[in-house]
DRENDO-1510 file (C-alpha; in Angstrom, 1 decimal, always signed):
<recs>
REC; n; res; u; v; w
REC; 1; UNK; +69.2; +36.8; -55.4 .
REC; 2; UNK; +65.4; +38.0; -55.3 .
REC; 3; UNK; +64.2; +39.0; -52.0 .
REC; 4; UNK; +60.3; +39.2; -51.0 .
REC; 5; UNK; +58.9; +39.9; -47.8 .
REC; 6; UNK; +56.0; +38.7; -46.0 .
REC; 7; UNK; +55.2; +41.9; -42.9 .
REC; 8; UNK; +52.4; +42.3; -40.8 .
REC; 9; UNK; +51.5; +42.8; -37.0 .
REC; 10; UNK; +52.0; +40.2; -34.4 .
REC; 11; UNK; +49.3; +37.6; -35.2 .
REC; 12; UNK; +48.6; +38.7; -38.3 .
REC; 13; UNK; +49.2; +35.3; -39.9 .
REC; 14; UNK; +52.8; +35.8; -41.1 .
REC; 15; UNK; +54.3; +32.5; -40.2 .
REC; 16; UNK; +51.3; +30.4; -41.5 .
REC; 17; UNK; +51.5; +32.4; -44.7 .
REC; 18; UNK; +55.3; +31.7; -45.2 .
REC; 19; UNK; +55.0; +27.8; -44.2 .
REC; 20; UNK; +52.2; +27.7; -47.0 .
REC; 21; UNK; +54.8; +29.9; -49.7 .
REC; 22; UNK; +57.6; +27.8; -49.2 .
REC; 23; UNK; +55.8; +24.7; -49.4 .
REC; 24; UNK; +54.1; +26.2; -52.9 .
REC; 25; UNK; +57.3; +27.9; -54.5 .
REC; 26; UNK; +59.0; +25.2; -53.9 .
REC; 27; UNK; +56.5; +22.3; -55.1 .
REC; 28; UNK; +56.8; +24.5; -58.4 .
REC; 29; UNK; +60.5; +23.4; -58.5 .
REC; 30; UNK; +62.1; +26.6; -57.2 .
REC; 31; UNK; +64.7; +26.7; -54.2 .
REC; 32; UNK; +63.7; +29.1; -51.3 .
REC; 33; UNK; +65.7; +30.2; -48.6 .
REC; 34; UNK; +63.7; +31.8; -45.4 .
REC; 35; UNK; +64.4; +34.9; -42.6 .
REC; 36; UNK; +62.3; +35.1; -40.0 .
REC; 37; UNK; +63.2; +38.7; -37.7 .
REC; 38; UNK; +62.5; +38.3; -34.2 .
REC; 39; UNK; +62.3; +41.0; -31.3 .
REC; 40; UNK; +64.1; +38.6; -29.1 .
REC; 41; UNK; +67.2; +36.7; -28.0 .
REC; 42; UNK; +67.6; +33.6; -29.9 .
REC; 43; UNK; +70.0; +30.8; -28.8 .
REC; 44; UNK; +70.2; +26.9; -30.0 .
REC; 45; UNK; +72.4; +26.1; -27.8 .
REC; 46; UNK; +72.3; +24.9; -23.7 .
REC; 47; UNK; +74.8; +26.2; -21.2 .
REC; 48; UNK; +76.9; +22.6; -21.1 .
REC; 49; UNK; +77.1; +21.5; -24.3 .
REC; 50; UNK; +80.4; +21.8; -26.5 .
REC; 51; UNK; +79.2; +24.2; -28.3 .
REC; 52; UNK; +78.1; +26.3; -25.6 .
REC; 53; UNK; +81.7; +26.0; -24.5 .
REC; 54; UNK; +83.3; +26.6; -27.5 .
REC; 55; UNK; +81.0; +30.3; -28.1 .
REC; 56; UNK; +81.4; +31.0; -24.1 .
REC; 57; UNK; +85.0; +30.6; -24.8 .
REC; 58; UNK; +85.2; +33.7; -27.6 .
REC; 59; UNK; +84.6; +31.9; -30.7 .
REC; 60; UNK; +83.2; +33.9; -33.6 .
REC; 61; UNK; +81.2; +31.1; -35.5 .
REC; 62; UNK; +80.2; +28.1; -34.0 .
REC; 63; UNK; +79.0; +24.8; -36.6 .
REC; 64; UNK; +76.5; +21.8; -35.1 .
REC; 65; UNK; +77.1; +19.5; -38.0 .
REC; 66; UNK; +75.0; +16.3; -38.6 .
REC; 67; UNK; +74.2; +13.6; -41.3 .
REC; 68; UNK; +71.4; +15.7; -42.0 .
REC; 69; UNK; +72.2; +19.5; -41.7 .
REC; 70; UNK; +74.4; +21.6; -39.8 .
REC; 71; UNK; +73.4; +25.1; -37.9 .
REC; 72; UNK; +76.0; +28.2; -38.1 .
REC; 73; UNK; +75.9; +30.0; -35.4 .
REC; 74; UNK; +77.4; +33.4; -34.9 .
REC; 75; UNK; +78.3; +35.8; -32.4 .
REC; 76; UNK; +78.3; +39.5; -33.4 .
REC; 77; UNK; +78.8; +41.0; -29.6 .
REC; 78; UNK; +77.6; +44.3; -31.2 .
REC; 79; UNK; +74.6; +45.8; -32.7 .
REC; 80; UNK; +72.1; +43.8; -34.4 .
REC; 81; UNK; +73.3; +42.9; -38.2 .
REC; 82; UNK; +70.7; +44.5; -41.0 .
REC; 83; UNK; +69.2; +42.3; -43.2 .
REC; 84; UNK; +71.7; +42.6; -46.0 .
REC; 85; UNK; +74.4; +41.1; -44.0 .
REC; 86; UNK; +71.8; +38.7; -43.0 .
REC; 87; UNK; +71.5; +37.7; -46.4 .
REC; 88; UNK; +75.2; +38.0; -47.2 .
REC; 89; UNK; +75.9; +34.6; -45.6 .
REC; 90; UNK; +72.9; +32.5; -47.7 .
REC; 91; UNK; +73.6; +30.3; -50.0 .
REC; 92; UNK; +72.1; +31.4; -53.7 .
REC; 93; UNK; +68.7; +30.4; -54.0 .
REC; 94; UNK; +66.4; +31.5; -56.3 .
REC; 95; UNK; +64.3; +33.4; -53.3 .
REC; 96; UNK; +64.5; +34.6; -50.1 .
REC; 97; UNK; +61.3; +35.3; -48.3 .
REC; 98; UNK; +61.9; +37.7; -45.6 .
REC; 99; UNK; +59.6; +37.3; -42.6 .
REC; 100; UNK; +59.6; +41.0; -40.8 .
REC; 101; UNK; +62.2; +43.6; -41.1 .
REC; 102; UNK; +59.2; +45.7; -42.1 .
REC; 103; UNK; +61.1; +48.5; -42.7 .
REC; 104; UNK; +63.9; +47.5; -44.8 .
REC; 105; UNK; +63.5; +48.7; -48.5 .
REC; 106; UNK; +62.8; +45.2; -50.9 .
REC; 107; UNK; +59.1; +44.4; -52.1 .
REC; 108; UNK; +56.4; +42.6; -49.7 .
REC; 109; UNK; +53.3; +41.4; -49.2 .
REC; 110; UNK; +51.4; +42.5; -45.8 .
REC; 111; UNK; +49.6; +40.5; -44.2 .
REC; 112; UNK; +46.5; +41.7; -42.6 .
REC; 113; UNK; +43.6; +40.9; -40.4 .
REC; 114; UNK; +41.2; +43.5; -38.8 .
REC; 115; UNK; +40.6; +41.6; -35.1 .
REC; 116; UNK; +44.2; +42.0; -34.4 .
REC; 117; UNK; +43.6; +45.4; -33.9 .
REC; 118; UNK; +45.8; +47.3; -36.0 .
REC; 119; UNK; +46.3; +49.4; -38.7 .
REC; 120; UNK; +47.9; +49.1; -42.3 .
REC; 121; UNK; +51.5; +49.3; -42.7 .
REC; 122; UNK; +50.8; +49.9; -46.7 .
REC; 123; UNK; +49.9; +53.7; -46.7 .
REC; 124; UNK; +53.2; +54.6; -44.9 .
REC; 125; UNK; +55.3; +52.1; -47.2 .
REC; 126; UNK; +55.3; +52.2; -50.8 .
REC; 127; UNK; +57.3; +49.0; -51.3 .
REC; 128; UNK; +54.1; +47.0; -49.8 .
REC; 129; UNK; +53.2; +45.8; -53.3 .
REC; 130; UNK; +50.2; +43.7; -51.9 .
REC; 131; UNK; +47.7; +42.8; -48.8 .
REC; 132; UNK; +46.8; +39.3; -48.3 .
REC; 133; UNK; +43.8; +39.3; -45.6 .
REC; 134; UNK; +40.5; +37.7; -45.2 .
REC; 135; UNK; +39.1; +41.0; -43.6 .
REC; 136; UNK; +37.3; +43.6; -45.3 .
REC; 137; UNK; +40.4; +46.8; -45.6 .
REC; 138; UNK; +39.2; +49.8; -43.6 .
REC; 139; UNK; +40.4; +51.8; -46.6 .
REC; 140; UNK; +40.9; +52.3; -50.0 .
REC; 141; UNK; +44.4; +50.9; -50.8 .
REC; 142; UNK; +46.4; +51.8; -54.0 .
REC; 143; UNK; +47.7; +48.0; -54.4 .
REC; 144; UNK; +46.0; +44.3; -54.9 .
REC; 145; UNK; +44.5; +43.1; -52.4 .
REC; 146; UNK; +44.8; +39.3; -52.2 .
REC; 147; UNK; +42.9; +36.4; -50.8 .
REC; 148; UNK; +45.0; +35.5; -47.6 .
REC; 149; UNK; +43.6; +32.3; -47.9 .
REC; 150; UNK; +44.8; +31.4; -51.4 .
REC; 151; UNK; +48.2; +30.6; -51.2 .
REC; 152; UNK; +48.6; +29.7; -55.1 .
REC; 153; UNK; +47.5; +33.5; -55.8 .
REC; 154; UNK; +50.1; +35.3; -53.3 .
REC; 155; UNK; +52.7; +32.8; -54.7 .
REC; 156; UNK; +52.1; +34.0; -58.4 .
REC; 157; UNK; +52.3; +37.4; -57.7 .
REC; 158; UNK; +55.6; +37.4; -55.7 .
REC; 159; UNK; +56.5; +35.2; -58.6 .
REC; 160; UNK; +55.5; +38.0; -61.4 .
REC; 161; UNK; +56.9; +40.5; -58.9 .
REC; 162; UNK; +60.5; +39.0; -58.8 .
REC; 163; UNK; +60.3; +38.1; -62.3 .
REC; 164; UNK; +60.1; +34.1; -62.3 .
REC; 165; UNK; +58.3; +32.6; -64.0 .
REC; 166; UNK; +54.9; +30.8; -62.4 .
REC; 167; UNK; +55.2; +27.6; -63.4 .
REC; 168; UNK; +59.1; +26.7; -62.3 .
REC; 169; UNK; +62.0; +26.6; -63.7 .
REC; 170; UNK; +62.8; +24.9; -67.4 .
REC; 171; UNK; +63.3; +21.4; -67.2 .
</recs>
């Protein structure tokens, strides 16, 4: 599977930039899978519901199944897994955009904007291939620097970078 990730500081513009990638990649007949890291405990479930219960109760994975999706849930009671086991349990797609885990080792994009105060991730990592912002860099950088606000453009050059092709897959 080709990974990509989108990294930045807190309110850098990640998310937004993300929403916009899927919506391109995929309009260009590609299927995209999504991770979003987060510095915080995540739970879809209530305290009450049966599937509450059923985790509460000790059990490892936990499905809510419906007509039009279902969530997996999973219980790891340890450390927090690293993104490759993350990515173990997808389904194959033909990419994964990775939203954080700034310092795991696949290719990304960083997202950048001057008033949120801090500084470039890019010098200290060299597999930032690329800044998207809409502010002017306070340094010379030794990668593109891309238009945050054109979302074709960024979509291209993950494209090139993970070697599909820009305009979809063959009919």
């Amino acid at each position: 599977m080709r990974i990509y990730g989108v990294i930045g500081w807190k309110n850098a513009g990640k998310t937004s930039l993300m929403e916009r990638l899927v919506t391109d990649i995929t309009a260009r007949g590609f299927t995209v899978s999504t991770v979003k890291h987060v510095h915080h405990d995540v739970d879809l479930d209530q305290p009450g519901k049966d599937s509450f219960r059923h985790r509460a109760a000790g059990a490892t994975e936990v499905v809510l199944a419906s007509a039009h999706r279902f969530a997996l849930m999973r219980e790891h009671r340890g450390p927090e897994p690293d993104l490759s086991q993350v990515l173990a349990r997808l389904a194959p797609v033909d990419l994964i955009l990775v939203e954080g885990y700034k310092r795991d080792a696949h290719p990304k994009v960083e997202v950048w904007r001057a008033e949120a105060g801090h500084p470039l991730i890019q010098p200290g990592d060299p597999l930032v291939r690329a800044i998207a912002t809409e502010s002017q860099l306070p340094q010379t950088v030794p990668v593109p620097v891309l238009d945050l606000n054109d979302t074709a453009a960024i979509a291209g050059f993950i494209l090139d970078e993970t070697g599909l092709p820009r305009t979809g897959p063959a009919a």
